[in-house]
PyMOL Python script that loads the backbone (N, CA, C, O; Angstrom):
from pymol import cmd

cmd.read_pdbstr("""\
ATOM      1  N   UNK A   1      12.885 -17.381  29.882  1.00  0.00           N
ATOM      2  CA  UNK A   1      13.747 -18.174  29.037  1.00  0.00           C
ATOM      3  C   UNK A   1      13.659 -17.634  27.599  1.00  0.00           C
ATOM      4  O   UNK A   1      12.617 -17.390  26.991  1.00  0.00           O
ATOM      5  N   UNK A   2      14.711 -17.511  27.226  1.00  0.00           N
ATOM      6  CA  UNK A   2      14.991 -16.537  25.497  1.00  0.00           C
ATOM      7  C   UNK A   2      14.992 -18.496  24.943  1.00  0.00           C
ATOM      8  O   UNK A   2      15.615 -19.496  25.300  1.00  0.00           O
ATOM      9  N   UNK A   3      13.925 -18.186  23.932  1.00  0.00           N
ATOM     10  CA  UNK A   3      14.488 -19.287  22.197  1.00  0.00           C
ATOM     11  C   UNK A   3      14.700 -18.813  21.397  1.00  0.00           C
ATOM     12  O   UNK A   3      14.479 -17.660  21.025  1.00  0.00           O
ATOM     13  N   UNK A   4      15.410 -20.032  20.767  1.00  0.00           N
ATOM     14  CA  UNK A   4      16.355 -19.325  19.603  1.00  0.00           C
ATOM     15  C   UNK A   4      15.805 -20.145  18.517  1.00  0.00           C
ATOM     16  O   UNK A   4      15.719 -21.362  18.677  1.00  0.00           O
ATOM     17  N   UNK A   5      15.345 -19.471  17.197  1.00  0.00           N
ATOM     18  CA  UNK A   5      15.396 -20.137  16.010  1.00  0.00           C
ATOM     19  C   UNK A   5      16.021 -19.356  15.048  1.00  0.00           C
ATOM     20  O   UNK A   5      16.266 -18.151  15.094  1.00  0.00           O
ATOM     21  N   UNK A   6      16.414 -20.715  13.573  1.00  0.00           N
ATOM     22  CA  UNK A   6      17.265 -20.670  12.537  1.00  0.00           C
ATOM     23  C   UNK A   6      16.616 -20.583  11.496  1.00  0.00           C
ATOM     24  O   UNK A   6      16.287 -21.673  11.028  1.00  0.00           O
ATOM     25  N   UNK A   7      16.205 -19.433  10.779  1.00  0.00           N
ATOM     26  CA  UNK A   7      15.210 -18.820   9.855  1.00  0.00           C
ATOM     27  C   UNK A   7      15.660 -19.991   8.733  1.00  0.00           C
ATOM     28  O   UNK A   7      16.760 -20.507   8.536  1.00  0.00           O
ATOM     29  N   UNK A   8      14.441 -20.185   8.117  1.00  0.00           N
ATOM     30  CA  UNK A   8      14.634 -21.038   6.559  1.00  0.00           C
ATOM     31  C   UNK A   8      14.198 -20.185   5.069  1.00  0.00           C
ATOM     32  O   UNK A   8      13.288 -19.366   4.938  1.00  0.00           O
ATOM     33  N   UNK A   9      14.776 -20.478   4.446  1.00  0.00           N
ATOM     34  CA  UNK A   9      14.068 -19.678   3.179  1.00  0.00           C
ATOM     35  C   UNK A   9      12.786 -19.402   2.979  1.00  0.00           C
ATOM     36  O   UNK A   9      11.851 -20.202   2.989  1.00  0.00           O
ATOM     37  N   UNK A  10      12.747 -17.902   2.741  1.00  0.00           N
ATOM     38  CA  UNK A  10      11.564 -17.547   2.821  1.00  0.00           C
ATOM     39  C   UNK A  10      10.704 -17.325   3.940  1.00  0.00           C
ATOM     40  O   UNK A  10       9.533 -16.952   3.868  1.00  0.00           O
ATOM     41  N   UNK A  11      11.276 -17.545   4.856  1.00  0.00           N
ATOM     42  CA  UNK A  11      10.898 -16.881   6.498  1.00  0.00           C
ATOM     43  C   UNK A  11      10.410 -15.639   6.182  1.00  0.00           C
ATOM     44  O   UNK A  11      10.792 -14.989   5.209  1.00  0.00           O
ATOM     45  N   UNK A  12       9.564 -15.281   6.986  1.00  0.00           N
ATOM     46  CA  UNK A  12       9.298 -13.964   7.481  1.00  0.00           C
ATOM     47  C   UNK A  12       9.118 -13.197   8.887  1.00  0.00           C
ATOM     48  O   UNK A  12       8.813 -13.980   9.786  1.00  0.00           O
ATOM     49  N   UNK A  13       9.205 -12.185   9.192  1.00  0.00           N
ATOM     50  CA  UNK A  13       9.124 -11.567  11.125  1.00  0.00           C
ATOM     51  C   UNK A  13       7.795 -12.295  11.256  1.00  0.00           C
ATOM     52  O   UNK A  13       7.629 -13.230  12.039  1.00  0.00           O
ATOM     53  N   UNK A  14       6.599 -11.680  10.221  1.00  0.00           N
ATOM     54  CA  UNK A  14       5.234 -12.204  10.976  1.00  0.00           C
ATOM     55  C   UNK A  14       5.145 -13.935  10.977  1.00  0.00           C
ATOM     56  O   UNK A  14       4.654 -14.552  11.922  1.00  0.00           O
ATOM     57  N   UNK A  15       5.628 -14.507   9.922  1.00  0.00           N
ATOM     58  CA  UNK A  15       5.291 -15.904   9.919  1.00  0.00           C
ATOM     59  C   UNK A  15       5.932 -16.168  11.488  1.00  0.00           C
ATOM     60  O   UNK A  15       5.176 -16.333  12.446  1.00  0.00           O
ATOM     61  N   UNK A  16       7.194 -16.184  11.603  1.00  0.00           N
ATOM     62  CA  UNK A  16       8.088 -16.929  12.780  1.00  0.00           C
ATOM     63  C   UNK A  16       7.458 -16.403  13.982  1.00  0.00           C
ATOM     64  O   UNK A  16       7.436 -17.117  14.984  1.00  0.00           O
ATOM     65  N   UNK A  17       6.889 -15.120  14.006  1.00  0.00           N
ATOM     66  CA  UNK A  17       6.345 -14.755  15.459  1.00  0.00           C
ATOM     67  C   UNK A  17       4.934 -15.672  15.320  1.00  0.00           C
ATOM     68  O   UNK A  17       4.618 -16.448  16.223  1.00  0.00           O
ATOM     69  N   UNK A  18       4.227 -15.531  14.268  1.00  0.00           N
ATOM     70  CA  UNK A  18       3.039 -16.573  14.625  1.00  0.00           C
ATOM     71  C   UNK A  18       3.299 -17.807  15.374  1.00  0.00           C
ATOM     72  O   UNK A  18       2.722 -18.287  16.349  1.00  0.00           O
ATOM     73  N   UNK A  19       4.479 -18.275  14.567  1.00  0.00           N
ATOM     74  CA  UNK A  19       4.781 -20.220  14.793  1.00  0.00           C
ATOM     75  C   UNK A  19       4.953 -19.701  16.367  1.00  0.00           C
ATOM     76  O   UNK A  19       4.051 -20.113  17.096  1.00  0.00           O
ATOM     77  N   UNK A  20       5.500 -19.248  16.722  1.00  0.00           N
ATOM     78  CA  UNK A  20       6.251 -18.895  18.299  1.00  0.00           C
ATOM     79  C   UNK A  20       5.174 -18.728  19.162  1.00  0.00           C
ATOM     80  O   UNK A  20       4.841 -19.492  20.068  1.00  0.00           O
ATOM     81  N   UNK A  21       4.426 -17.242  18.684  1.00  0.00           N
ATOM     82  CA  UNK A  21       3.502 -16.927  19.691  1.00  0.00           C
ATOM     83  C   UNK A  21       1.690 -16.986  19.573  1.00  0.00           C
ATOM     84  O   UNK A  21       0.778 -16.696  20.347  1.00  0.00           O
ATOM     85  N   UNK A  22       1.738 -17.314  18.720  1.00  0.00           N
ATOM     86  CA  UNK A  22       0.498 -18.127  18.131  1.00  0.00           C
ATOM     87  C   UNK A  22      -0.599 -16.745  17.797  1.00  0.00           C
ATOM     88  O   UNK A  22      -1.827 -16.762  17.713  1.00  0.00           O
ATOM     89  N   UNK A  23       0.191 -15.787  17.675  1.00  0.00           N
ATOM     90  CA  UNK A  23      -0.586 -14.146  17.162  1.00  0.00           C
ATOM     91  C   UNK A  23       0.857 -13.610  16.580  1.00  0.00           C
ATOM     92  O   UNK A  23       2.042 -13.808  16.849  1.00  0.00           O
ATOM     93  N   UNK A  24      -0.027 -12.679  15.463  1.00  0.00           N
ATOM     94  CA  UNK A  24       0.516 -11.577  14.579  1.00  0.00           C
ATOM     95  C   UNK A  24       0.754  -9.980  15.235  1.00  0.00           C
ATOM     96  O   UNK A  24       1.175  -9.000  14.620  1.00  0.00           O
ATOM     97  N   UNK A  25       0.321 -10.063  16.754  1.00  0.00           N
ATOM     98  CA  UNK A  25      -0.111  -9.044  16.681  1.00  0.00           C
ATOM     99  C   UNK A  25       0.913  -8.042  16.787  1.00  0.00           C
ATOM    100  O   UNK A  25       1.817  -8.559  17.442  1.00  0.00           O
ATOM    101  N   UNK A  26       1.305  -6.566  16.391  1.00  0.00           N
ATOM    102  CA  UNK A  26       1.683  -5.888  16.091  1.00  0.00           C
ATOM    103  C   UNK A  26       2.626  -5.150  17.471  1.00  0.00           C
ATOM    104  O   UNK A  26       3.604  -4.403  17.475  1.00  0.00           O
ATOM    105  N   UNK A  27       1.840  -5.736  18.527  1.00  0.00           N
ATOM    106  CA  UNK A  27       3.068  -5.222  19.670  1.00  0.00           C
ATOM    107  C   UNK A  27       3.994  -6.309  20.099  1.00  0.00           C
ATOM    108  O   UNK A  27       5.114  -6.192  20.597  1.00  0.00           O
ATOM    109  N   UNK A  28       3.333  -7.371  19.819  1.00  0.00           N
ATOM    110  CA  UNK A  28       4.833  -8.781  19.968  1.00  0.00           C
ATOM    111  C   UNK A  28       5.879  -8.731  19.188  1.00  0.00           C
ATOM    112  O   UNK A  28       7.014  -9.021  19.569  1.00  0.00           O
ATOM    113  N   UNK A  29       5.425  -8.164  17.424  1.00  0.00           N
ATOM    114  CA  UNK A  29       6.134  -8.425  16.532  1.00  0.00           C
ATOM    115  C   UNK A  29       7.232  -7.104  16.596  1.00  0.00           C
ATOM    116  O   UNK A  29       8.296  -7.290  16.007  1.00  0.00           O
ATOM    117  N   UNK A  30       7.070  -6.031  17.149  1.00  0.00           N
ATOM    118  CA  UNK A  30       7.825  -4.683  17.308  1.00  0.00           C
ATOM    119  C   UNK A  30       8.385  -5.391  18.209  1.00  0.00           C
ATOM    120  O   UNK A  30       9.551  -5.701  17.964  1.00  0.00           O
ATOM    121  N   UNK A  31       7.725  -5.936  19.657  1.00  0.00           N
ATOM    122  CA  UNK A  31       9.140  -6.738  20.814  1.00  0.00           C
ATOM    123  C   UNK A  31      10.288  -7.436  19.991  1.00  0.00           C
ATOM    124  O   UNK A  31      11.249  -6.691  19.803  1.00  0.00           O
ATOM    125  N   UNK A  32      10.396  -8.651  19.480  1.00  0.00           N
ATOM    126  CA  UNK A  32      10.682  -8.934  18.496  1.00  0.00           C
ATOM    127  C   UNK A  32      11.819  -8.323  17.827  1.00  0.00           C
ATOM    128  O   UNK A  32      13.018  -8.532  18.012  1.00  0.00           O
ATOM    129  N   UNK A  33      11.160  -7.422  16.906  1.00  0.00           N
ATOM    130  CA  UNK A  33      12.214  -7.183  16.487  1.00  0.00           C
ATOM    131  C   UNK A  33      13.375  -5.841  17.184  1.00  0.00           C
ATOM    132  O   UNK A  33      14.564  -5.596  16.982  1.00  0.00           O
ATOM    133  N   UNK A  34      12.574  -5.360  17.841  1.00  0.00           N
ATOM    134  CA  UNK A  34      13.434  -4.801  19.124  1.00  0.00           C
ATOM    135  C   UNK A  34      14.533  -5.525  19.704  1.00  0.00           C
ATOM    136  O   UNK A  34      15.664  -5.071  19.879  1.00  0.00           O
ATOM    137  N   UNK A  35      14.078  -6.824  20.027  1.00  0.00           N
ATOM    138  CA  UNK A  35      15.172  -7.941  21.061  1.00  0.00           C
ATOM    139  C   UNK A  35      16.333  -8.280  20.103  1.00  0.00           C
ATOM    140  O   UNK A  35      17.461  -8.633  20.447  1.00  0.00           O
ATOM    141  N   UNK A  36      15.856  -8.109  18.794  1.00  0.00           N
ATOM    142  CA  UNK A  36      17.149  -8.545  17.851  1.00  0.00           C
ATOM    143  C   UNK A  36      17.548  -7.322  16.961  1.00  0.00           C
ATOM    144  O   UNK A  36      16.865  -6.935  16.013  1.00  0.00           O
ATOM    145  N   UNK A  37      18.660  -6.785  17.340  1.00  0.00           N
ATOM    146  CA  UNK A  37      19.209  -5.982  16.644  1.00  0.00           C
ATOM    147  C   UNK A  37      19.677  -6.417  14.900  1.00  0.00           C
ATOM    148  O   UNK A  37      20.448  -7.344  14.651  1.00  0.00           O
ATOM    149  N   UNK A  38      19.142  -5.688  14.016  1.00  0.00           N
ATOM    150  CA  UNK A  38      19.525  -5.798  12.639  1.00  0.00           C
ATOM    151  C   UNK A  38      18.160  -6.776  12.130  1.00  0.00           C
ATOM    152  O   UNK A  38      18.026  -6.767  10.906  1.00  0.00           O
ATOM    153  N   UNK A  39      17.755  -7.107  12.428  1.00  0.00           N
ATOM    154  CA  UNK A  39      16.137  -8.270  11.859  1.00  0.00           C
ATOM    155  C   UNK A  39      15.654  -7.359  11.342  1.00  0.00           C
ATOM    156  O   UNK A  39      15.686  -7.597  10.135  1.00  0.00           O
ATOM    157  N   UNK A  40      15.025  -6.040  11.593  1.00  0.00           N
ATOM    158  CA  UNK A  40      14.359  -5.248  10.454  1.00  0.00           C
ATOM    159  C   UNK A  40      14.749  -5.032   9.429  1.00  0.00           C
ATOM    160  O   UNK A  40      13.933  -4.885   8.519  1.00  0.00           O
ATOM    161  N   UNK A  41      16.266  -4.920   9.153  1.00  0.00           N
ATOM    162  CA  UNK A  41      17.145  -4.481   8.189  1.00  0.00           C
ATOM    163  C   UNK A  41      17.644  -5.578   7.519  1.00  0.00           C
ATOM    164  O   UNK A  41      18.632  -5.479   6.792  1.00  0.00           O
ATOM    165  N   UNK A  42      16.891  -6.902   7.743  1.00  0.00           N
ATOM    166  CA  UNK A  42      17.539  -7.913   6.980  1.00  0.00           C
ATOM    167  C   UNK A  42      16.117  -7.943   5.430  1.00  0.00           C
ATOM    168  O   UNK A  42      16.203  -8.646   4.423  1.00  0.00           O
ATOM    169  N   UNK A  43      15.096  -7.062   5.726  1.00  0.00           N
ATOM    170  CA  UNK A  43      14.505  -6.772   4.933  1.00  0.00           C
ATOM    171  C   UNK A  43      12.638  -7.990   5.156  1.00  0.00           C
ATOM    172  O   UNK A  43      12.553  -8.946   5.927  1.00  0.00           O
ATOM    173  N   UNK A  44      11.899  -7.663   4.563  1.00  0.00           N
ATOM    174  CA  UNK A  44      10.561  -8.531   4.781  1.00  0.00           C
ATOM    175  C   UNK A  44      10.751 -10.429   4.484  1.00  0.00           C
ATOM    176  O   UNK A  44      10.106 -11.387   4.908  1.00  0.00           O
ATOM    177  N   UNK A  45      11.449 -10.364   3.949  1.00  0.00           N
ATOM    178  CA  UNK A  45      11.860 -11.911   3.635  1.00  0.00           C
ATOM    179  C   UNK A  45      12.704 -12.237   4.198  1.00  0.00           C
ATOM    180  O   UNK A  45      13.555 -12.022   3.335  1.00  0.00           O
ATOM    181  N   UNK A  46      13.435 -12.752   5.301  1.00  0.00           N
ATOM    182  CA  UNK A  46      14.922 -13.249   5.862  1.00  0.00           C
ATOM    183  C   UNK A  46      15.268 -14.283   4.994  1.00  0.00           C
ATOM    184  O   UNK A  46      14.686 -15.063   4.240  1.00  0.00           O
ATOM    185  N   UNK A  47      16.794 -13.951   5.469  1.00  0.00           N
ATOM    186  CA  UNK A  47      17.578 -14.736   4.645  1.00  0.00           C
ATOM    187  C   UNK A  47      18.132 -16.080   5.510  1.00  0.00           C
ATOM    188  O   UNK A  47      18.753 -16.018   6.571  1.00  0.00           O
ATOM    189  N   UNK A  48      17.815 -17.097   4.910  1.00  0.00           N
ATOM    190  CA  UNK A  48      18.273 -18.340   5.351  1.00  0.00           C
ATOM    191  C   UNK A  48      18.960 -18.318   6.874  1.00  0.00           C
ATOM    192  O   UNK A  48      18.696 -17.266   7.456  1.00  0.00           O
ATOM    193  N   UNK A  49      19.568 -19.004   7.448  1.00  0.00           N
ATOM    194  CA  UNK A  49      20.395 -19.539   8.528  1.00  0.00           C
ATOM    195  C   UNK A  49      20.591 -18.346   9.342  1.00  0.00           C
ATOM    196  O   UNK A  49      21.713 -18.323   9.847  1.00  0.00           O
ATOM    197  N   UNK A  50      19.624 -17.037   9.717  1.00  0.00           N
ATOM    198  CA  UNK A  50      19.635 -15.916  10.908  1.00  0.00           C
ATOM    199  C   UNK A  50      18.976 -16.814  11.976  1.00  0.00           C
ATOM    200  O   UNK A  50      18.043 -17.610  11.871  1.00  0.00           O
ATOM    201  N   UNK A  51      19.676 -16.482  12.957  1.00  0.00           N
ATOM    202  CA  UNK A  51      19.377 -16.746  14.452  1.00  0.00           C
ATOM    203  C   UNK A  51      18.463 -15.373  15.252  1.00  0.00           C
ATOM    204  O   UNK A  51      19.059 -14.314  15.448  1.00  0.00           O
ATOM    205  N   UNK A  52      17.329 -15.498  15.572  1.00  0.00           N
ATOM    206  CA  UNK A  52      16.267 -15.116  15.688  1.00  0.00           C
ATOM    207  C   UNK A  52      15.843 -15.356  17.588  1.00  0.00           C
ATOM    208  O   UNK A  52      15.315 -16.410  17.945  1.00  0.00           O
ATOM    209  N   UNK A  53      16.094 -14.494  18.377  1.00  0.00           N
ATOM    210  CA  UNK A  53      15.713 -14.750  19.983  1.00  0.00           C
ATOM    211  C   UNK A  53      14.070 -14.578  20.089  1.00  0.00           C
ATOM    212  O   UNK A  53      13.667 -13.572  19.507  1.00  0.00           O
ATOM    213  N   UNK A  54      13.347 -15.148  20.543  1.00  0.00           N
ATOM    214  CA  UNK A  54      12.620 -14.972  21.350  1.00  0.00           C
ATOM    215  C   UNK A  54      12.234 -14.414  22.259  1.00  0.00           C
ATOM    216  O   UNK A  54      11.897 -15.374  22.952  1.00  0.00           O
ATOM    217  N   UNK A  55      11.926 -13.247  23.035  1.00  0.00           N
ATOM    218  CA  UNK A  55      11.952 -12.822  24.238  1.00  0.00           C
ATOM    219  C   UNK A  55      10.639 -13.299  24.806  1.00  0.00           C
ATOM    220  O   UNK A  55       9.810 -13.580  23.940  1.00  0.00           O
ATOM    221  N   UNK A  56      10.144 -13.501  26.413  1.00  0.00           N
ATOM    222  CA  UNK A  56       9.431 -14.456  27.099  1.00  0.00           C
ATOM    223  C   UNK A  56       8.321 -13.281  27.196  1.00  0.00           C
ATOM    224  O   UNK A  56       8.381 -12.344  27.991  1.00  0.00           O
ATOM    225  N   UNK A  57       7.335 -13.492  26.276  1.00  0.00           N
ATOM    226  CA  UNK A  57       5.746 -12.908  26.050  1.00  0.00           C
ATOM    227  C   UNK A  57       4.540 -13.425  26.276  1.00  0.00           C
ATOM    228  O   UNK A  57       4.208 -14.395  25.595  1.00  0.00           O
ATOM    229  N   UNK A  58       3.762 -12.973  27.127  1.00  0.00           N
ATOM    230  CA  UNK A  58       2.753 -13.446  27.036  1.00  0.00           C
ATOM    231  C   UNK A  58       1.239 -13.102  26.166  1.00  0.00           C
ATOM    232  O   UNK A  58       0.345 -12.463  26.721  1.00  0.00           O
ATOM    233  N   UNK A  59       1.131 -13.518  25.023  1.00  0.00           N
ATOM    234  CA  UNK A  59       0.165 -13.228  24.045  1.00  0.00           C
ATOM    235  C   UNK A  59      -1.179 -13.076  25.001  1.00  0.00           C
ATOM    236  O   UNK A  59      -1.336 -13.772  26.004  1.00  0.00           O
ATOM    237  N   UNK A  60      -2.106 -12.097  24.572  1.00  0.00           N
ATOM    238  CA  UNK A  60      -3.372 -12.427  24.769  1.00  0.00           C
ATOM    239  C   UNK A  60      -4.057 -12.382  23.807  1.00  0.00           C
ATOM    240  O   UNK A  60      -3.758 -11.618  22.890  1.00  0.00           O
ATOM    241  N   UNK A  61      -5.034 -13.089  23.752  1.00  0.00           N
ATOM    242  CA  UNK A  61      -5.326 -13.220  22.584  1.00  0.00           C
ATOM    243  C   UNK A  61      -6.418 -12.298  21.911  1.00  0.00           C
ATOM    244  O   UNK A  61      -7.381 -12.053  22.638  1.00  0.00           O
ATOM    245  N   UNK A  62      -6.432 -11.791  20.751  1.00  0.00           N
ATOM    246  CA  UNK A  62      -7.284 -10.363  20.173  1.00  0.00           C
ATOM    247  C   UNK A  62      -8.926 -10.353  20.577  1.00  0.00           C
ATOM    248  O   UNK A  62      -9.687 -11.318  20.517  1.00  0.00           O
ATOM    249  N   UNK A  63      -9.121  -9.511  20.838  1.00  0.00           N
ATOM    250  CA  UNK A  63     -10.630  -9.099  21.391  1.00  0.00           C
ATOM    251  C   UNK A  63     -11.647  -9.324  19.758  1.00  0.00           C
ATOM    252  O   UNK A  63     -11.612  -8.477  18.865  1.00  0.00           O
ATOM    253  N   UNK A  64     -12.394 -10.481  19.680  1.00  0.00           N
ATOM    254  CA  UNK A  64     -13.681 -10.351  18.673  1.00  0.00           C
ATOM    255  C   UNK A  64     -14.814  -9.548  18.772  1.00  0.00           C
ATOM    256  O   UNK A  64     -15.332  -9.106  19.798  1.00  0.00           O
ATOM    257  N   UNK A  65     -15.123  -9.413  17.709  1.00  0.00           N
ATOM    258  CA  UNK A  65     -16.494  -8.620  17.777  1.00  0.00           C
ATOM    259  C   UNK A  65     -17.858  -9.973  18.593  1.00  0.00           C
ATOM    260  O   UNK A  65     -17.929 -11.182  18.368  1.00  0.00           O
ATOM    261  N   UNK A  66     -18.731  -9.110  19.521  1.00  0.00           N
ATOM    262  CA  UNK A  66     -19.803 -10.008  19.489  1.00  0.00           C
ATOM    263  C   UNK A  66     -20.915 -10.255  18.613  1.00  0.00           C
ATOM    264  O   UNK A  66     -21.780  -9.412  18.378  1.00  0.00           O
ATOM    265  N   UNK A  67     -20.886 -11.559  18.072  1.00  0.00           N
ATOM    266  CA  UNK A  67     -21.992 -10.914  16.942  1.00  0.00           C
ATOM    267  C   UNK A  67     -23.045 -12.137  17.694  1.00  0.00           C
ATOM    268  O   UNK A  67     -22.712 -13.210  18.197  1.00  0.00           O
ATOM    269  N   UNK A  68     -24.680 -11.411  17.529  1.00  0.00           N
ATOM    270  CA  UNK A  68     -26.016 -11.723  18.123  1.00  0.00           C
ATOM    271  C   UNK A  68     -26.534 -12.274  16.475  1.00  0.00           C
ATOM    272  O   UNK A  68     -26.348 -11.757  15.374  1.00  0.00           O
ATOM    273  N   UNK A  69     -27.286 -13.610  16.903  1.00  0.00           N
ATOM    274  CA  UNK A  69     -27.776 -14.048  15.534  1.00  0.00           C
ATOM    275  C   UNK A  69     -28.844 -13.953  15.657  1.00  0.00           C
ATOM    276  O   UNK A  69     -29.582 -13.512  14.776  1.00  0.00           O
ATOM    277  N   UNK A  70     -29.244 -14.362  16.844  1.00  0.00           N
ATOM    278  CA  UNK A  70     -30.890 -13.757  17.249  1.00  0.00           C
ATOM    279  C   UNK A  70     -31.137 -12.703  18.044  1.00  0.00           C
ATOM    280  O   UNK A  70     -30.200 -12.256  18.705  1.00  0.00           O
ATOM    281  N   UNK A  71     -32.326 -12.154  18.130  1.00  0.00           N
ATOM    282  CA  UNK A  71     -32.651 -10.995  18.800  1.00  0.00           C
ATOM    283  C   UNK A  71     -33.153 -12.192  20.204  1.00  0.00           C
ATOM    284  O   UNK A  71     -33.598 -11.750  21.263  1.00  0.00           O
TER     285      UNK A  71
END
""", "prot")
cmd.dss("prot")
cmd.show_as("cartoon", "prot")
cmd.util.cbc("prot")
cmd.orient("prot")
C-alpha cells in the first residue's frame, strides 16, 4: 500500500521519512526519493502543499555498538 502525504512548511526528505519510517537511514531515504520523481529537485527544504508517496518498506532498525561496562 503507497501513502500519501502533503508537505508543510519547512518539511524536509529526512524529517518526513523519519515521521513515516521511524529511521533516517540513507537507503529508505534514496527509495524515497526515487518513488517520487522531481522531490530532489524541489531542493532540501520542500515547499508547502507537495504530495509525497510512500513506497511499502520495511525499516530495520540500525545495528549499535555493544558497549561492556563491566569486565
Amino acid at each position: 500500500m503507497v501513502l500519501k502525504y502533503s508537505t508543510k512548511e519547512g518539511d524536509t526528505v529526512d524529517y518526513i521519512v523519519w515521521k513515516q519510517y521511524g529511521s533516517t537511514d540513507n537507503k529508505i531515504v534514496e527509495q524515497v526519493l526515487s518513488f517520487n520523481n522531481g522531490l530532489a529537485e524541489a531542493g532540501p527544504i520542500l515547499p508547502a502543499g507537495m504530495t509525497v508517496l510512500f513506497p511499502d518498506i520495511q525499516s530495520k532498525p540500525t545495528e549499535t555498538a555493544k558497549v561492556k561496562l563491566w569486565d
